[in-house]
N, CA and C atoms as a LAMMPS dump frame, in Angstrom:
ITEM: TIMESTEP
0
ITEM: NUMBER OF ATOMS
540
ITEM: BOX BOUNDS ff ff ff
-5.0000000000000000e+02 5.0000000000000000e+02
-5.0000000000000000e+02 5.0000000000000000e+02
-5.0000000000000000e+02 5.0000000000000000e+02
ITEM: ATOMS id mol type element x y z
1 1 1 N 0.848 -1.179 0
2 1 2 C 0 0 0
3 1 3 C 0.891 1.239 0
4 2 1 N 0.325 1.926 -0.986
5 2 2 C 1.056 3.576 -0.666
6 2 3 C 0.357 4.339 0.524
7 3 1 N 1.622 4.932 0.978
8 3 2 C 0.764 5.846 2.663
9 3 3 C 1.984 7.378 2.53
10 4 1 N 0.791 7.871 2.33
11 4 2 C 1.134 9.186 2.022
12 4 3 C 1.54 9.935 3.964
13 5 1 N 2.513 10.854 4.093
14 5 2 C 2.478 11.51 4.992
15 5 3 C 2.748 12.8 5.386
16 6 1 N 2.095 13.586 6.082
17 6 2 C 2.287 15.064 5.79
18 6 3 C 2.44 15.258 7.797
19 7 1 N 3.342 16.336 7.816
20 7 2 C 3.407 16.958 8.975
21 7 3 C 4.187 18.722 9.133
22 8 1 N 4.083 18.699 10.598
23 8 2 C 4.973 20.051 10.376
24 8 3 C 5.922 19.801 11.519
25 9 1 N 6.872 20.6 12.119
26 9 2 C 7.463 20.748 13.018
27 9 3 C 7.752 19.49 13.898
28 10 1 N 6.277 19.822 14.83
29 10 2 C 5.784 19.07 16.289
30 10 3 C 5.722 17.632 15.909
31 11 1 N 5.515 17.181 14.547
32 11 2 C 5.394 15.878 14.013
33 11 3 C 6.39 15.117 13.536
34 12 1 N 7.921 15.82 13.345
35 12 2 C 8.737 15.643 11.956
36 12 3 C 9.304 14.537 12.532
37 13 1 N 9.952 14.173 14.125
38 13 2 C 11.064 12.827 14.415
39 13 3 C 9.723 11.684 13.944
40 14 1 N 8.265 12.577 14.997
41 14 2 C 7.52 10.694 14.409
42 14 3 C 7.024 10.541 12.879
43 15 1 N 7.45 11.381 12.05
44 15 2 C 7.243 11.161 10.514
45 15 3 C 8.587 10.316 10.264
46 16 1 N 9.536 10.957 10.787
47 16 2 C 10.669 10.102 10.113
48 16 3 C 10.795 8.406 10.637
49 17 1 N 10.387 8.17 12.038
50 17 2 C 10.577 6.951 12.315
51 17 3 C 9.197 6.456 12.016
52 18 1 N 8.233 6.719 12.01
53 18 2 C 6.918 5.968 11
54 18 3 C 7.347 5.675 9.756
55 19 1 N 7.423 6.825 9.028
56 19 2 C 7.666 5.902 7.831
57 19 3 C 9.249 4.916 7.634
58 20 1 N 9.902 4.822 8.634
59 20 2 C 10.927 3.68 8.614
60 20 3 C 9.726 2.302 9.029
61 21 1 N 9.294 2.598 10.359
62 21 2 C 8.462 1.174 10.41
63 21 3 C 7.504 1.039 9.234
64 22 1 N 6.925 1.879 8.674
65 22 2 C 5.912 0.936 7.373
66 22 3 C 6.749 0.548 6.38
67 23 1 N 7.477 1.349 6.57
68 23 2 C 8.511 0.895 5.029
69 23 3 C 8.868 -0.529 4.878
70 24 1 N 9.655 -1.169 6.315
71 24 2 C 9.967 -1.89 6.452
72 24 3 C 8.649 -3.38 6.491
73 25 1 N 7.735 -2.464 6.793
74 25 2 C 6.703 -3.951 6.788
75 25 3 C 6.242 -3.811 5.344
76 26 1 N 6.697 -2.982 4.062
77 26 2 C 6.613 -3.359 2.521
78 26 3 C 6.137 -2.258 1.991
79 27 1 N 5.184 -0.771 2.809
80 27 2 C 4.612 -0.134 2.18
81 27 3 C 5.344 0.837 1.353
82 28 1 N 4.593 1.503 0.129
83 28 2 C 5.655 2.632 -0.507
84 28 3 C 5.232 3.921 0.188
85 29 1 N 5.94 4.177 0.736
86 29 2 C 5.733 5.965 2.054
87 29 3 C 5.751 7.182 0.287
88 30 1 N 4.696 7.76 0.922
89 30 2 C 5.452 9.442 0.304
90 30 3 C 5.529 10.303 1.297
91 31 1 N 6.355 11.053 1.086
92 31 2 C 6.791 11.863 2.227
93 31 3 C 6.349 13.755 1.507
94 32 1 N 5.303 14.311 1.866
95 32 2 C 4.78 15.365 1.953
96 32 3 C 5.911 16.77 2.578
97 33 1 N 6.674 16.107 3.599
98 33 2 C 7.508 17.362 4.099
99 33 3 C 7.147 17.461 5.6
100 34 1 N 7.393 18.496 6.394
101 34 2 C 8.907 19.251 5.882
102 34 3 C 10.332 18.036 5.683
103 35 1 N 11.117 18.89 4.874
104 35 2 C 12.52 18.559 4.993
105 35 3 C 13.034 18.704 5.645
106 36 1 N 13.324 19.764 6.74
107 36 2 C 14.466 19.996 8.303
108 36 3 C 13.351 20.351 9.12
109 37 1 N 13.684 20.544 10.062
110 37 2 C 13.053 21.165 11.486
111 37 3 C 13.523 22.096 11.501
112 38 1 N 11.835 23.019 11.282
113 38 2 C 11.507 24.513 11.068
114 38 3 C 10.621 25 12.477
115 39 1 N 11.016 25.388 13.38
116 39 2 C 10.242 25.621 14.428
117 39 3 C 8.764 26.677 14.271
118 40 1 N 8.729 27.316 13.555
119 40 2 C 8.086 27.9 13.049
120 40 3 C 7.064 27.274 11.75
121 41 1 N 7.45 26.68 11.458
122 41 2 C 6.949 25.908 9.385
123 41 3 C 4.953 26.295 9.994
124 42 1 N 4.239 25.522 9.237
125 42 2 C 2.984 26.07 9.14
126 42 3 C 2.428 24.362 8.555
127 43 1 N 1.869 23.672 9.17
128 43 2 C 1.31 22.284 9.036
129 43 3 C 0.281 22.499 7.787
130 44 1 N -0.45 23.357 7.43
131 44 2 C -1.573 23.115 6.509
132 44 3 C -1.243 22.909 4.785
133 45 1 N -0.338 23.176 4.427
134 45 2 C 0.355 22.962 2.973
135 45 3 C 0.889 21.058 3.01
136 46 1 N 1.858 21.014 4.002
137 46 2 C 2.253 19.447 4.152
138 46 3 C 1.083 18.459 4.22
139 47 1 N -0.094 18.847 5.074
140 47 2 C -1.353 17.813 5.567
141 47 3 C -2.127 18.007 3.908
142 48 1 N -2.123 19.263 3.311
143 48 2 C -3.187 19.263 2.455
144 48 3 C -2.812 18.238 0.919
145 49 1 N -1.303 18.254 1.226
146 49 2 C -0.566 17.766 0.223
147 49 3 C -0.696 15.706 -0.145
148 50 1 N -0.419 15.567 1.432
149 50 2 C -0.86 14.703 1.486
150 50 3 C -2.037 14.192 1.271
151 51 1 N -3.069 14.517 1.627
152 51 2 C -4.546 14.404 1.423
153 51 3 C -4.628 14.062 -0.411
154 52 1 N -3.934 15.563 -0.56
155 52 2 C -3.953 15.31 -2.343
156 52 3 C -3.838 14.201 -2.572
157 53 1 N -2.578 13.478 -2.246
158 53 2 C -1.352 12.169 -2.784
159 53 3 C -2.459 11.29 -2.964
160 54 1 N -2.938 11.258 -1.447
161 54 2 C -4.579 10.224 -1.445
162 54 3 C -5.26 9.871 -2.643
163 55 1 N -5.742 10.841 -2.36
164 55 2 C -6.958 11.316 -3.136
165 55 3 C -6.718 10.911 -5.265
166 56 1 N -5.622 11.506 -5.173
167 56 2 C -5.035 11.382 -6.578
168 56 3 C -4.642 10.045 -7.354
169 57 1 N -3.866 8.855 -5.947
170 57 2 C -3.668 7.533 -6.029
171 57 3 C -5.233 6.843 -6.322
172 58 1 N -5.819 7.153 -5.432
173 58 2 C -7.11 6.552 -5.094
174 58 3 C -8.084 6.41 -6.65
175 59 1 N -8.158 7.919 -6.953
176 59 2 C -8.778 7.816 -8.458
177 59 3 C -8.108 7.667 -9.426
178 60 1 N -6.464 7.069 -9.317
179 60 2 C -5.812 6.148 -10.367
180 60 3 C -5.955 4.527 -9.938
181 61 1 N -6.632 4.471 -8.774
182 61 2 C -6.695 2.993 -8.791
183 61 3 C -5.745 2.683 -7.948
184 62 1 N -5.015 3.267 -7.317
185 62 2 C -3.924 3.078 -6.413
186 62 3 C -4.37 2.503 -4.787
187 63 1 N -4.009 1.572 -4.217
188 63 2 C -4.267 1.5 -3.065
189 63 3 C -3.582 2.013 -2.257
190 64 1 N -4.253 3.33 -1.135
191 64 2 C -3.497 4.725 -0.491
192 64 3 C -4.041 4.704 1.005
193 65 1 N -3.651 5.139 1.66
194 65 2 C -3.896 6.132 2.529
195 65 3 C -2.723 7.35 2.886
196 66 1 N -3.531 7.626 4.399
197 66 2 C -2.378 9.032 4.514
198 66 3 C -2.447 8.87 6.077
199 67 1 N -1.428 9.382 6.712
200 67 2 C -1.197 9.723 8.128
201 67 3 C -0.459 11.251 8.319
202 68 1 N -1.622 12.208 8.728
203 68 2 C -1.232 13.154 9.294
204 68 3 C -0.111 13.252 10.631
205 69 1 N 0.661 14.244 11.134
206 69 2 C 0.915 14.56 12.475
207 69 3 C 1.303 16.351 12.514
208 70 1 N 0.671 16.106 13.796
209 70 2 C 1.299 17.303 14.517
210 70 3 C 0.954 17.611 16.086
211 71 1 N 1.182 19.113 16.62
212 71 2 C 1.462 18.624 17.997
213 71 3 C 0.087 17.841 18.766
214 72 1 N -0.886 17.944 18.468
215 72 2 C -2.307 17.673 18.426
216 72 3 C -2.795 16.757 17.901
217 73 1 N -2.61 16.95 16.657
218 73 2 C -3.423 16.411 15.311
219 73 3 C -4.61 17.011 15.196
220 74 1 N -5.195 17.971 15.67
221 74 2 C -6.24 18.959 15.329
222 74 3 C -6.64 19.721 13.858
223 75 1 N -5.581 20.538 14.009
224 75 2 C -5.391 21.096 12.765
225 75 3 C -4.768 20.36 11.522
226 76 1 N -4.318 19.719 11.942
227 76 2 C -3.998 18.745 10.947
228 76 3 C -5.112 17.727 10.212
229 77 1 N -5.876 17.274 10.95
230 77 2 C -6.957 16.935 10.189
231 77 3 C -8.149 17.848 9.579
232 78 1 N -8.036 19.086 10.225
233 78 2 C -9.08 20.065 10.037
234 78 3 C -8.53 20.509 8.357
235 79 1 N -6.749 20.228 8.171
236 79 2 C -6.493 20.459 7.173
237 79 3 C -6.724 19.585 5.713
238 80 1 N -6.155 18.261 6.51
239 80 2 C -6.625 17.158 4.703
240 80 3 C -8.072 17.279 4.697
241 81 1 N -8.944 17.171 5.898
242 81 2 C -10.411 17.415 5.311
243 81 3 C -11.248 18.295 4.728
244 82 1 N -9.864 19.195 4.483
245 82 2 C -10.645 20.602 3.422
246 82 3 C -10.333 19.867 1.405
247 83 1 N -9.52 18.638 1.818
248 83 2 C -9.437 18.424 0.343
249 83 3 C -11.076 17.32 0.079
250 84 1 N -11.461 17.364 -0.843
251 84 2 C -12.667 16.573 -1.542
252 84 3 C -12.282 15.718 -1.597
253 85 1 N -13.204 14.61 -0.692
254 85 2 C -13.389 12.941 -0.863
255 85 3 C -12.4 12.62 0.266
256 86 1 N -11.57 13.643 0.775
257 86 2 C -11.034 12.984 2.001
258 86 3 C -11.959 12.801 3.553
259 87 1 N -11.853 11.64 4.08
260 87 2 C -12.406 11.346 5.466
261 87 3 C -11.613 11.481 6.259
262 88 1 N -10.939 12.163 6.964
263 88 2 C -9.322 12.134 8.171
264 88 3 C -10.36 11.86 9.703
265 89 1 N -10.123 11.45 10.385
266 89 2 C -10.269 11.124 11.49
267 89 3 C -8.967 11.593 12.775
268 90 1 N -9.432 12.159 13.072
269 90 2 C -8.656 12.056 14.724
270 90 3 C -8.378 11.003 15.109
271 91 1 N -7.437 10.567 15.637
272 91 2 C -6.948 8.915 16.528
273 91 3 C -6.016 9.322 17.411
274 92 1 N -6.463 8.536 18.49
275 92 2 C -6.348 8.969 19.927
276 92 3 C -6.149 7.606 20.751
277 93 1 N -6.448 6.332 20.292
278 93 2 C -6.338 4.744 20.516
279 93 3 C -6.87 3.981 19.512
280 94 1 N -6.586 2.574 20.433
281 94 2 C -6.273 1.585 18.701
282 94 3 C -8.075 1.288 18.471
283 95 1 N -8.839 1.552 19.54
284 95 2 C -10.7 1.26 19.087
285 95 3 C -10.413 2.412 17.969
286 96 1 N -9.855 3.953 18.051
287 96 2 C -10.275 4.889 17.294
288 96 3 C -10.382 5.321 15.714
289 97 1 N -8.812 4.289 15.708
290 97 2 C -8.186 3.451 14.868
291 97 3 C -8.862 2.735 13.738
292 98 1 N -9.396 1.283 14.814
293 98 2 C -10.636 0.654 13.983
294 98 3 C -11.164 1.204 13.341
295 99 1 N -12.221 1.963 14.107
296 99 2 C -13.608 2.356 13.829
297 99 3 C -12.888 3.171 12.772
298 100 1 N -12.324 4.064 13.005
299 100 2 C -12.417 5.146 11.402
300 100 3 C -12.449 4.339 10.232
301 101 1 N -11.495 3.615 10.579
302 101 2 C -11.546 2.613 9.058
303 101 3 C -13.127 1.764 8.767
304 102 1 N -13.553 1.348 9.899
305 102 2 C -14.567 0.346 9.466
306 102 3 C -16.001 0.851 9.485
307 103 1 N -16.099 2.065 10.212
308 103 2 C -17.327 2.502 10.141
309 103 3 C -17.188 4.032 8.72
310 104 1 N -16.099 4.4 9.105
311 104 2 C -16.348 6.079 8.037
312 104 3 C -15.381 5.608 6.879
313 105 1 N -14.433 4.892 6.397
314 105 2 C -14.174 4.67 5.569
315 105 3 C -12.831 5.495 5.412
316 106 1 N -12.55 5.995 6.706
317 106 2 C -11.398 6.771 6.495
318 106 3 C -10.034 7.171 5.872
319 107 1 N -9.882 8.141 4.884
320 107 2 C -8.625 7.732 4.479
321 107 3 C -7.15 8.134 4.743
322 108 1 N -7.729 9.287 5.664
323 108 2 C -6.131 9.474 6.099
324 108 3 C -6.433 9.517 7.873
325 109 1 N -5.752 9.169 8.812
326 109 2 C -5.485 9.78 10.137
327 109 3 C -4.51 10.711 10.462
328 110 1 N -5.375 11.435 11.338
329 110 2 C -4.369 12.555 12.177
330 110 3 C -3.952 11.849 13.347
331 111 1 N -3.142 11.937 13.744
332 111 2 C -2.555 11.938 15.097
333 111 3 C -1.684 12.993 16.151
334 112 1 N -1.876 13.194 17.178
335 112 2 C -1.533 14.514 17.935
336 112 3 C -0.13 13.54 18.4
337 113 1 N 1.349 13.704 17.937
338 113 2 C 2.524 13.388 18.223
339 113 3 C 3.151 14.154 19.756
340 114 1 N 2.777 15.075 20.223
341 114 2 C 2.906 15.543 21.712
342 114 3 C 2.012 14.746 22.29
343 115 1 N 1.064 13.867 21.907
344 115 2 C 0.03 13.351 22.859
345 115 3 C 0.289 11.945 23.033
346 116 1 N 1.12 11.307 22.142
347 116 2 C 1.412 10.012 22.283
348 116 3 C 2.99 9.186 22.157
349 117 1 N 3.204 8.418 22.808
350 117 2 C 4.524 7.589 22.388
351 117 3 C 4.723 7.4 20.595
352 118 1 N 5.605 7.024 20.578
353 118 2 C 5.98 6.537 19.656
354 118 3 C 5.109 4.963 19.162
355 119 1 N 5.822 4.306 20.251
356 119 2 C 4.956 3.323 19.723
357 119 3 C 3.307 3.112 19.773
358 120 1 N 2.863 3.731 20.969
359 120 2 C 1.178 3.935 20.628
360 120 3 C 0.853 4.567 19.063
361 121 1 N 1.408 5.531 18.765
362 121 2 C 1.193 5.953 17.291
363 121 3 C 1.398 5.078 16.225
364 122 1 N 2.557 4.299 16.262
365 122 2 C 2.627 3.4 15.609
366 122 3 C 1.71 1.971 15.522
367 123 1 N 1.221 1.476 16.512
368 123 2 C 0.014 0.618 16.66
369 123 3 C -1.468 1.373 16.383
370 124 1 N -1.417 2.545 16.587
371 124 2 C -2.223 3.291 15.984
372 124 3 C -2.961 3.195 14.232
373 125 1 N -1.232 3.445 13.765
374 125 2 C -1.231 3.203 12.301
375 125 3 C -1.367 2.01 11.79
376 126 1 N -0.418 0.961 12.23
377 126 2 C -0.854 -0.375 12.356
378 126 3 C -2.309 -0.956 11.694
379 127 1 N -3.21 -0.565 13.003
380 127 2 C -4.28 -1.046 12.753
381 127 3 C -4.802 -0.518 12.098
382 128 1 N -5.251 1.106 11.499
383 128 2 C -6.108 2.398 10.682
384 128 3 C -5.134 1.313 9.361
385 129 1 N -4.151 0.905 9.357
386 129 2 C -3.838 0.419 7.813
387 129 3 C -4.038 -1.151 7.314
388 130 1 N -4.351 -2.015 8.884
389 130 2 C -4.418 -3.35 8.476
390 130 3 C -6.377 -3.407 8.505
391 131 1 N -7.199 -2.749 9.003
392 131 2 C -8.38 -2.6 9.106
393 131 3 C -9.304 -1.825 7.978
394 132 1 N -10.044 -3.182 7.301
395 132 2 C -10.599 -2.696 6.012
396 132 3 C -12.046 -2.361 6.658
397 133 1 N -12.347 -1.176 5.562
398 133 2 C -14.063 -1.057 5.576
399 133 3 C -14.842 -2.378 5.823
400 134 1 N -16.074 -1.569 6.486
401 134 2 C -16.636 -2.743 6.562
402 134 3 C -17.949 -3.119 5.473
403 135 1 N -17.943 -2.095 4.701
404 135 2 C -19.321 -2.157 3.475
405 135 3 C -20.898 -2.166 4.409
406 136 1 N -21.234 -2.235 5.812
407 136 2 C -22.021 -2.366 5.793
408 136 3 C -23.028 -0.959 5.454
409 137 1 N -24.076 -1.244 5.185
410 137 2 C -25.021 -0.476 4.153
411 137 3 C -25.14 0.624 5.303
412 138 1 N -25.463 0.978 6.521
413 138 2 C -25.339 2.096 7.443
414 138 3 C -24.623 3.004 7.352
415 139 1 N -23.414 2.232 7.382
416 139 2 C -22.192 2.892 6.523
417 139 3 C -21.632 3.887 5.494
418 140 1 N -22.022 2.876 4.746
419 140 2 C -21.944 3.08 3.102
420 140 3 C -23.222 4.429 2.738
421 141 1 N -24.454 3.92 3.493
422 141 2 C -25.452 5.531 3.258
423 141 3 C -24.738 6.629 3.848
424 142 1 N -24.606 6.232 5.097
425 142 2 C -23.634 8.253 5.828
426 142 3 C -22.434 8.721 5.222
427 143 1 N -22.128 7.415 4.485
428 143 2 C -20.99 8.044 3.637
429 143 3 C -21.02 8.761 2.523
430 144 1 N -22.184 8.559 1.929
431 144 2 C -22.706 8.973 0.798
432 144 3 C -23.391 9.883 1.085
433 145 1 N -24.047 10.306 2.535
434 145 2 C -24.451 11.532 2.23
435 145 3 C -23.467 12.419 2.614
436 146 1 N -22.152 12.205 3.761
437 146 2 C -21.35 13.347 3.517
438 146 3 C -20.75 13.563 2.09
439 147 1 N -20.824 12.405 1.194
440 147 2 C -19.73 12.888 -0.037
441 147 3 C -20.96 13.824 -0.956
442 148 1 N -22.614 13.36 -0.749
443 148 2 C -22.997 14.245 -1.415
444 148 3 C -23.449 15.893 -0.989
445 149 1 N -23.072 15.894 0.333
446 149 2 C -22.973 17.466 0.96
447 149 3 C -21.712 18.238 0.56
448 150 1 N -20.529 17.136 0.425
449 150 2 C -19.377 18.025 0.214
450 150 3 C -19.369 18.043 -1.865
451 151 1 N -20.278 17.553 -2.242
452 151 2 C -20.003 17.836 -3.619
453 151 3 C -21 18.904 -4.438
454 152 1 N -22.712 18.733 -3.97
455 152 2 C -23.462 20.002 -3.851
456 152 3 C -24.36 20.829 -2.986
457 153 1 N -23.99 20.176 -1.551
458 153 2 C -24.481 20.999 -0.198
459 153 3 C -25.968 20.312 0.283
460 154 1 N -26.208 19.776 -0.799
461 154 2 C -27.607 18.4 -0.389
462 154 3 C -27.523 17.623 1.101
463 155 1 N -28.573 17.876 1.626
464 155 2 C -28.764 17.063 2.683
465 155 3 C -30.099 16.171 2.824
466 156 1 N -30.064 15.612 3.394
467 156 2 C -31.344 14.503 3.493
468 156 3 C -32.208 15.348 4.199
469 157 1 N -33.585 15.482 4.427
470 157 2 C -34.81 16.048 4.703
471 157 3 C -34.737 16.134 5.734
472 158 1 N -34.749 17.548 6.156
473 158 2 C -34.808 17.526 8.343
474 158 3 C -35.868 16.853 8.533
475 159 1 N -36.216 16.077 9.333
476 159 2 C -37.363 15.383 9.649
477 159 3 C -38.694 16.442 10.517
478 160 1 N -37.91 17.275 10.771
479 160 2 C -38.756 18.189 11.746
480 160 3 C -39.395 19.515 10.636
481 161 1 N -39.084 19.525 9.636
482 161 2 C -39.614 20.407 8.967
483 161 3 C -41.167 18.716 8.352
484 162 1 N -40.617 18.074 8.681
485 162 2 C -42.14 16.81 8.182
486 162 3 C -43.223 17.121 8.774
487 163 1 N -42.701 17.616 9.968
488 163 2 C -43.894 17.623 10.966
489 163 3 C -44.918 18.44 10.778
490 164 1 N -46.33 18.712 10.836
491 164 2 C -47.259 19.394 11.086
492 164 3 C -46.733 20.453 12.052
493 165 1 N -46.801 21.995 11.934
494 165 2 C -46.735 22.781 13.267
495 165 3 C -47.905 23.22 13.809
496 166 1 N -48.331 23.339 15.201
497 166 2 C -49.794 23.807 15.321
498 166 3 C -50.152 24.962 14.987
499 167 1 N -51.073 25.237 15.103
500 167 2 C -51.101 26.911 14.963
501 167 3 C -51.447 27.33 16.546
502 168 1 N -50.62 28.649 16.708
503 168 2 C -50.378 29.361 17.827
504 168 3 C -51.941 29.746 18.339
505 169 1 N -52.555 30.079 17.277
506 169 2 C -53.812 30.189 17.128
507 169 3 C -55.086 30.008 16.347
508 170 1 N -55.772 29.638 16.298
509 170 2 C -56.78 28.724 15.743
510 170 3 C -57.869 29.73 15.172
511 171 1 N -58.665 30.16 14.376
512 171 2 C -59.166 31.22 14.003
513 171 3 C -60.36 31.27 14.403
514 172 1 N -60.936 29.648 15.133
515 172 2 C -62.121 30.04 15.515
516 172 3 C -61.978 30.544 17.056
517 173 1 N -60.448 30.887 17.828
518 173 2 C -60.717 31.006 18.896
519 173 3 C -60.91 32.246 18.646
520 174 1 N -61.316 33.333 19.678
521 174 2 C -61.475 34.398 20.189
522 174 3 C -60.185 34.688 21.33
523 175 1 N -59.954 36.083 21.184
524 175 2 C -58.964 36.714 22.57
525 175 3 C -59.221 37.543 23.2
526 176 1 N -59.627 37.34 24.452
527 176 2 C -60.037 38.496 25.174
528 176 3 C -58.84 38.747 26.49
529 177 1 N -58.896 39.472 25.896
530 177 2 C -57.595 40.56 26.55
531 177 3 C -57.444 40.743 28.356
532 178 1 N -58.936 40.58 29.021
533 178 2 C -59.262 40.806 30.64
534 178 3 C -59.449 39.392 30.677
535 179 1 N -59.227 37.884 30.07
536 179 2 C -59.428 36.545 30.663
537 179 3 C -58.317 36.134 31.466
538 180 1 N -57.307 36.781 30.528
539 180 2 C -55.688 36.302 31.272
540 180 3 C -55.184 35.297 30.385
């Protein structure tokens, strides 16, 4: 699998030793950046880049994901999920892990690298990369309606606009003003 990765600063030692461990278990890494440790650099160009890599493999048929970092992973996911068709998830443990993959279909994770070991992040990734979708149809509908909100702002029918509203007032009542 290709696994795209984007970070800034707060992320860069666990970018470099992540992608040594996937490498080594066969995957092809791309590496998004930075190149040195910039105390200053700006995470949203590296995360968005990545997202791209995704996204771009994905509709060549490529089998992809992506792993964000930074000091959080906040903004970092707030960032690949501004690209179209990306799902990024926050991960925070290995249930969080799962589930993105098997319930939202996720394709890249963030991870907050001040918030975790090394190796928790890495079992992190682990599993978000050995854990396939799960197709079930629950699924597969919420997925489809975020991809069709993020493609023309369509949403499924508030249910509360279904409802009948009463009327405040009824025309055969009368109001008299001294009843109370």
């Amino acid at each position: 699998m290709r696994i795209h990765i984007g970070t800034d600063h707060a992320g860069l030692e666990f970018s470099t030793r992540i992608q040594q461990h996937l490498a080594a278990q066969g995957h092809e890494i791309v590496d998004h950046g930075p190149l040195e440790y910039e105390p200053l650099d700006d995470y949203p160009a590296f995360c968005i880049r990545a997202a791209q890599g995704v996204i771009d493999d994905q509709a060549a048929g490529v089998e992809a994901l992506g792993v964000v970092f930074g000091g959080s992973g906040n903004g970092e996911q707030i960032a690949a999920n501004k690209v179209r068709g990306i799902r990024a998830a926050l991960v925070w443990s290995t249930p969080t892990a799962e589930l993105a993959r098997q319930h939202n279909d996720a394709n890249v994770i963030a991870i907050g690298a001040r918030q975790h070991t090394f190796e928790e992040a890495a079992g992190f990734i682990d599993t978000f990369v050995a854990t396939p979708f799960s197709n079930e149809e629950r699924h597969v509908r919420r997925i489809g309606q975020i991809a069709a909100y993020e493609i023309d702002g369509s949403l499924v029918p508030d249910p509360r606009e279904e409802q009948p509203r009463p009327d405040v007032l009824d025309a055969s009542d009368t109001f008299d003003p001294e009843a109370g």
